[in-house]
C-alpha positions as CSV (number, residue, x, y, z in Angstrom):
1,X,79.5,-204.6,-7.9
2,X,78.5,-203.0,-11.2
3,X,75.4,-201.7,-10.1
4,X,76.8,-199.5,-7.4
5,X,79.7,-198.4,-10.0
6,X,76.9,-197.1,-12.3
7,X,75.2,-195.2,-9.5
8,X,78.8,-193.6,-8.6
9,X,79.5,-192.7,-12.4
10,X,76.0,-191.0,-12.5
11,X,76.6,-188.9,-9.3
12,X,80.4,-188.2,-10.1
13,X,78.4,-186.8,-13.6
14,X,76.1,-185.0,-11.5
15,X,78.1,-183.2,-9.6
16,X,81.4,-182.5,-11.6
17,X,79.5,-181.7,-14.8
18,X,81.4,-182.8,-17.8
19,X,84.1,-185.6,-17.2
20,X,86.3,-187.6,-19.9
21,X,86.9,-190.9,-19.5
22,X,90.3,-191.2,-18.4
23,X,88.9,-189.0,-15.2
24,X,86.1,-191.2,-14.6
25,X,88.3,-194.5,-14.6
26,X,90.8,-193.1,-12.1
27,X,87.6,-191.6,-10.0
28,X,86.0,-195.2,-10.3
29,X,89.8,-197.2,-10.1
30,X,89.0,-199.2,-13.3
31,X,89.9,-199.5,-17.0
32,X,88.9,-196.3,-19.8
33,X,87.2,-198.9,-21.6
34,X,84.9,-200.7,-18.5
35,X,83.8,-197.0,-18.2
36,X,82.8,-196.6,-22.1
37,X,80.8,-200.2,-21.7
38,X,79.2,-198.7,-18.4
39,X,78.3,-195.8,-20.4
40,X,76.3,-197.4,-23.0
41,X,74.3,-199.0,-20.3
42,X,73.4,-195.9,-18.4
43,X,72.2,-194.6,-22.1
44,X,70.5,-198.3,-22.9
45,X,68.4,-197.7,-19.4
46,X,67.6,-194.4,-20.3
47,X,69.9,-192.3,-18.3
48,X,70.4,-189.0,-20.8
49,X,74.3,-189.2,-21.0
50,X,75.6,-187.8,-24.0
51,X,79.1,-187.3,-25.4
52,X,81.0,-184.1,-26.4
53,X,84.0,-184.3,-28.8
54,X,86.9,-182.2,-29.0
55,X,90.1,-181.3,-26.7
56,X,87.9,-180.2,-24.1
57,X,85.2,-182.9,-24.5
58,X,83.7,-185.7,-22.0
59,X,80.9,-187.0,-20.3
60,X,77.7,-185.2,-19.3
61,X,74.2,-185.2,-18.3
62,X,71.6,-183.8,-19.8
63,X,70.5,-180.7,-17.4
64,X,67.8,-181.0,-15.2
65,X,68.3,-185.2,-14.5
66,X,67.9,-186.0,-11.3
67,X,68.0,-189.0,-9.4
68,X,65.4,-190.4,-6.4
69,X,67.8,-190.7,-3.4
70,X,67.1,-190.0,0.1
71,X,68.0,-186.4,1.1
72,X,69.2,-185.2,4.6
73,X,69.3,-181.8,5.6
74,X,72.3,-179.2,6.1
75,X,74.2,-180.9,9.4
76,X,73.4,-184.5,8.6
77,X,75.2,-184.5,5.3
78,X,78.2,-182.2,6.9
79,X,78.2,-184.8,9.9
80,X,78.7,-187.7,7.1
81,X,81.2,-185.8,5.4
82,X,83.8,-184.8,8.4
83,X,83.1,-188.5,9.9
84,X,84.0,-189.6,6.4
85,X,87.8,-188.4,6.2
86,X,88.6,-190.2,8.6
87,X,90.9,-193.1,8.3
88,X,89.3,-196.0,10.0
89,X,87.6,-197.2,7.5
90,X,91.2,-197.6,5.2
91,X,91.7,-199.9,8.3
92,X,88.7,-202.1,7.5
93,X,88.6,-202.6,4.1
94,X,86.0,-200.0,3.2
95,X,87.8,-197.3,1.6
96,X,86.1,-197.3,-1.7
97,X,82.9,-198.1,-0.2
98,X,83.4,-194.9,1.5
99,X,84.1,-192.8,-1.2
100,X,80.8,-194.0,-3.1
101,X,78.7,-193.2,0.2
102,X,80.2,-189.5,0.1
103,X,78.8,-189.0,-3.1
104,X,75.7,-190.3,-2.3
105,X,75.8,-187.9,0.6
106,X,76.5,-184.8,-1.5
107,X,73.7,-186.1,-4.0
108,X,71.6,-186.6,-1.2
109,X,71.3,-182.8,-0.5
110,X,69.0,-180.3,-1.6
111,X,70.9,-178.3,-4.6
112,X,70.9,-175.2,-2.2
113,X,72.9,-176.6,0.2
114,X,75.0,-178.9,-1.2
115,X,77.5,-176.1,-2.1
116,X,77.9,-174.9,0.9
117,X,78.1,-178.2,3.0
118,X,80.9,-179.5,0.3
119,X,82.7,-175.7,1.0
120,X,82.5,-176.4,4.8
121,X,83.7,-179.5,4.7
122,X,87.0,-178.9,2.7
123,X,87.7,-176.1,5.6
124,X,87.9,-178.9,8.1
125,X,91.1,-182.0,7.7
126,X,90.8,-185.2,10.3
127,X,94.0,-187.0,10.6
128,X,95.8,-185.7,8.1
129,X,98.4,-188.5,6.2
130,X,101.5,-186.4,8.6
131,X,101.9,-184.3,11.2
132,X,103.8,-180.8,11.4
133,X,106.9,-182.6,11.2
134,X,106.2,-184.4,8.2
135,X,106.0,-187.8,10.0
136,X,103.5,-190.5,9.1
137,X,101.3,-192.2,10.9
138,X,101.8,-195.9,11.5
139,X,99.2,-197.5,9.5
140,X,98.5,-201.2,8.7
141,X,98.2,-202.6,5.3
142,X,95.5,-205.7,5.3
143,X,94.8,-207.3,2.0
144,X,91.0,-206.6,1.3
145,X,90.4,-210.3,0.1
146,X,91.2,-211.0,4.1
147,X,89.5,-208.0,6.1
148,X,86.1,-208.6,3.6
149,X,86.5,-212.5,5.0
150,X,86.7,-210.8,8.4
151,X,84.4,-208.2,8.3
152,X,81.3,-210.5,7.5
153,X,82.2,-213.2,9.6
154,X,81.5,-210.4,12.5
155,X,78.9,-209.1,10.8
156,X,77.0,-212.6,10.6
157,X,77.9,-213.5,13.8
158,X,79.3,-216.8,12.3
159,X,82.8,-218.8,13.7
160,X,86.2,-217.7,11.9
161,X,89.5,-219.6,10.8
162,X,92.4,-217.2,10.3
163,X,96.3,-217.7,10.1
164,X,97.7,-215.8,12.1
165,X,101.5,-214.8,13.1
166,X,102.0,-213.7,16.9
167,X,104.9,-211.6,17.4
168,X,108.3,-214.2,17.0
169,X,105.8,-217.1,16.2
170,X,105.2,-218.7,12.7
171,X,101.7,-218.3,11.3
172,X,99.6,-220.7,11.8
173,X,95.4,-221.6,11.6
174,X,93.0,-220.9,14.5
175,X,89.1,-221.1,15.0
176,X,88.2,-217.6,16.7
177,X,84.6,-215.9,18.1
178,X,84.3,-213.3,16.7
179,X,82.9,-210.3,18.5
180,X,83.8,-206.9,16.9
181,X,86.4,-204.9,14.8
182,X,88.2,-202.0,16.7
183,X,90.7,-199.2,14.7
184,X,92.6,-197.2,17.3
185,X,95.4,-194.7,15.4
186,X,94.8,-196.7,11.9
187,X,95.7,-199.6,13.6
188,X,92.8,-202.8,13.0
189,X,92.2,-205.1,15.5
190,X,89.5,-208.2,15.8
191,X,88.4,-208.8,19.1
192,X,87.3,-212.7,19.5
193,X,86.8,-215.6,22.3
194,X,89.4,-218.7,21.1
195,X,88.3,-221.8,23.9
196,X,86.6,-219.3,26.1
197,X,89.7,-217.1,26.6
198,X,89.6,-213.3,25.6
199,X,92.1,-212.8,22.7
200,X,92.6,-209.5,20.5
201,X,94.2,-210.4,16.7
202,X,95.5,-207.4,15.1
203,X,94.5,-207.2,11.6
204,X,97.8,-207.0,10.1
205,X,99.2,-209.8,11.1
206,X,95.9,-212.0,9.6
207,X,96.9,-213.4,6.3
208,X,94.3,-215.2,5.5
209,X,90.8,-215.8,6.8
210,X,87.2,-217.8,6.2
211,X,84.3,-217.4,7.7
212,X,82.4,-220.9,8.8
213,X,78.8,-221.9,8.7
214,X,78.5,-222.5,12.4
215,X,76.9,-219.7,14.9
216,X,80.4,-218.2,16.4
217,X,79.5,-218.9,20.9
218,X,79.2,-214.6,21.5
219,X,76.8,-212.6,23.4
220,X,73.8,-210.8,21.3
221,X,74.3,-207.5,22.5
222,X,78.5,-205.8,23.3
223,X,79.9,-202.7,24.2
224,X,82.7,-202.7,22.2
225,X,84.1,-199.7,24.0
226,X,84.2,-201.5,27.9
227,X,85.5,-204.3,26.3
228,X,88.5,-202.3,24.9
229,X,89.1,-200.7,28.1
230,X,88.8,-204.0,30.1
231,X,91.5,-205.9,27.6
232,X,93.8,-202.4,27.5
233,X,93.7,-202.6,31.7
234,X,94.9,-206.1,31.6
235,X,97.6,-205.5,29.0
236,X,99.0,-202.9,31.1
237,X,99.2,-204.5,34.4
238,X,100.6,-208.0,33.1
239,X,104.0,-208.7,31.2
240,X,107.4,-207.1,31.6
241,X,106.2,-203.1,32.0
242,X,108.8,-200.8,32.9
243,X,108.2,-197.6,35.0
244,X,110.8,-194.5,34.1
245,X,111.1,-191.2,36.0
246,X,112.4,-188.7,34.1
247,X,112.9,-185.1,33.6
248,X,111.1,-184.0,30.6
249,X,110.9,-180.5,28.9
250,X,107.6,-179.6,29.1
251,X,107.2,-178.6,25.7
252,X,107.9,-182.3,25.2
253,X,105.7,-184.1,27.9
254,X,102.2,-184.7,25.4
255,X,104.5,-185.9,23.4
256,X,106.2,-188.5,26.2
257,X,102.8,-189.0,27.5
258,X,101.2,-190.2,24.0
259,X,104.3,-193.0,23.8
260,X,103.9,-194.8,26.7
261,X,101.0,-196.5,28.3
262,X,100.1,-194.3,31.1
263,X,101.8,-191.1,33.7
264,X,101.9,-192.2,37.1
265,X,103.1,-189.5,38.8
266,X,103.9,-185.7,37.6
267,X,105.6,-182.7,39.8
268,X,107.5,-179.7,38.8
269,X,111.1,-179.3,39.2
270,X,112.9,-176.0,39.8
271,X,114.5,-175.3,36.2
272,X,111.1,-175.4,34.9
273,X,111.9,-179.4,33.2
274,X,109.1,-181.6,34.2
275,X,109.5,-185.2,36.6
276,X,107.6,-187.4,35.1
277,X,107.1,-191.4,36.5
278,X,105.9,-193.3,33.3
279,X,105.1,-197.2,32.0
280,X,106.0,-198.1,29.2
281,X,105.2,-202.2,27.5
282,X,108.8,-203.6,28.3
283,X,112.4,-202.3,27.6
284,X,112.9,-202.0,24.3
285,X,109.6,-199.6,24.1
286,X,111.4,-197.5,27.0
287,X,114.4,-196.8,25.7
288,X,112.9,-196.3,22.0
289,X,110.5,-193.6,23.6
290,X,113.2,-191.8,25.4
291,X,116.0,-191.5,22.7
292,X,113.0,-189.6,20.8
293,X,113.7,-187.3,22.7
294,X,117.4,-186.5,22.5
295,X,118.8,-183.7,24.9
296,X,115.4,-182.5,26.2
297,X,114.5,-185.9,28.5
298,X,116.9,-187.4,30.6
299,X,116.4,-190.4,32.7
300,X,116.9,-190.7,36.2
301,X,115.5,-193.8,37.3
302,X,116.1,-197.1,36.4
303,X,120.3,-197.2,36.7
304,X,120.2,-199.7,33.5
305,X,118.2,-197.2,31.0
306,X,120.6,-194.3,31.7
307,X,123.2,-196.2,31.0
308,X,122.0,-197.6,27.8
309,X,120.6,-194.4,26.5
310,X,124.3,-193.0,27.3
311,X,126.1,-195.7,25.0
312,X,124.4,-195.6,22.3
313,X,124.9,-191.6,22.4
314,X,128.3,-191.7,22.9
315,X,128.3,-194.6,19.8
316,X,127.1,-192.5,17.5
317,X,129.3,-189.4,18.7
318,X,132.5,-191.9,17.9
319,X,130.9,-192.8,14.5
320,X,130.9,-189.2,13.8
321,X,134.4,-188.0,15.0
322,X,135.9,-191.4,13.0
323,X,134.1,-189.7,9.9
């Protein structure tokens, strides 16, 4: 909406100091001339901006302005902050929102602090876009059009039509419950009640959605966090899981441990490796997990992994002695 663009144009002013207007389109991700037409209405509503000329020139506030927003002390606004690189709201469509509610955090401080709660907060990273290895995460791209369509339906507590594609299914309509949004490793999912049966859509594979007039049939009150752990212990103990032992270097067992679903068993062998019994969702997940690994896992149990791990090593050895 304009009106929170002009608030965030105002704040970037306030606390970068002089800014051109190709910096404040690309802050604001909209045209150089949408910001000059935004300009000339802060200055018609009486906001002192005033224009300087020249190589160096831009867009500043008179010193001294100041704006009435609701301040928080020290901890609250370095709370916000940290909470606020996180990812999770990329998942749900709120990225930009988020970036104009940091602002209005830093605004929100008394001038004596904000410096040093901005400082402390560029000392700490959340989830940074790779790891050590330069390896990125797997994150979900949702078109905002469809996770906005989703997001109030949840939030009005009103019945949902999305399409849908299961996994080896073609899309197609449904009418959900919605109950709540969960993100877990940048990944969106909508949990919902479709005929009274439990059912978790993730977000990704929604490609379009409307929200409905009619009330969607959902408790008043949830605990969004049982309920995840309640659906996650069902996944697990239904389908095709597979169980693997395997001896694992144990510089390579969180690692092993993150991948699959859960460690059922754990002893120490006598060359130091690690004998680890772990599920994984089916097959394919098991032996994708494993040949992560390379030379510092090797399976032991079941007959038909080992084998398979060993042909496709001994595939790409061939491949390479051909070359």
């Amino acid at each position: 909406m304009r009106a929170d663009r002009l608030v965030s144009l105002v704040l970037l002013l306030r606390q970068r100091g002089r800014l051109s207007a190709t910096a404040l389109a690309r802050e604001l991700e909209v045209s150089t001339r949408t910001v000059l037409r935004d300009i000339e209405a802060l200055s018609a509503a009486g906001i002192p901006v005033y224009a300087e000329r020249g190589r160096h020139g831009g867009f500043a506030l008179l010193p001294g302005f100041q704006t009435e927003l609701t301040g928080l002390n020290h901890d609250e606004a370095l709370a916000l902050l940290v909470a606020g690189s996180r990812r999770g709201a990329q998942a749900f469509g709120l990225g930009s929102a988020l970036a104009s509610a940091m602002l209005k955090v830093v605004d929100a401080l008394p001038e004596s602090h904000r410096g040093t709660a901005a400082g402390v907060a560029e000392r700490m990273l959340i989830d940074p876009e790779t790891d050590l290895l330069a390896r990125r995460p797997d994150v979900d791209e949702v078109p905002d059009a469809v996770v906005a369509e989703v997001r109030r339906a949840v939030f009005a507590g009103h019945r949902l039509r999305i399409r849908y594609a299961a996994v080896d299914q073609a899309p197609a309509w449904r009418t959900v419950d919605p109950i709540g949004l969960v993100t877990v490793r940048d990944q969106g999912y909508l949990l919902a009640v479709r005929s009274g049966e439990d059912r978790t859509y993730k977000l990704s594979r929604i490609s379009a959605a409307e929200e409905l007039a009619e009330p969607a049939q959902r408790p008043d009150r949830v605990d969004l966090d049982r309920m995840w752990q309640e659906r996650g212990a069902r996944f697990r103990a239904g389908g095709e899981l597979v169980a693997v032992v395997a001896l694992v270097d144990p510089a390579r067992r969180a690692e092993l441990a993150g991948t699959g679903l859960a460690v059922l068993a754990e002893d120490a062998e006598a060359d130091g490796r690690l004998r680890l019994e772990v599920t994984f969702q089916d097959a394919r997940h098991a032996e994708w997990a494993l040949w992560q690994l390379g030379a510092d896992a090797e399976v032991v149990a079941p007959q038909w992994l080992r084998a398979s791990l060993r042909d496709r090593a001994a595939a790409i050895a061939a491949r390479y002695e051909e070359s």
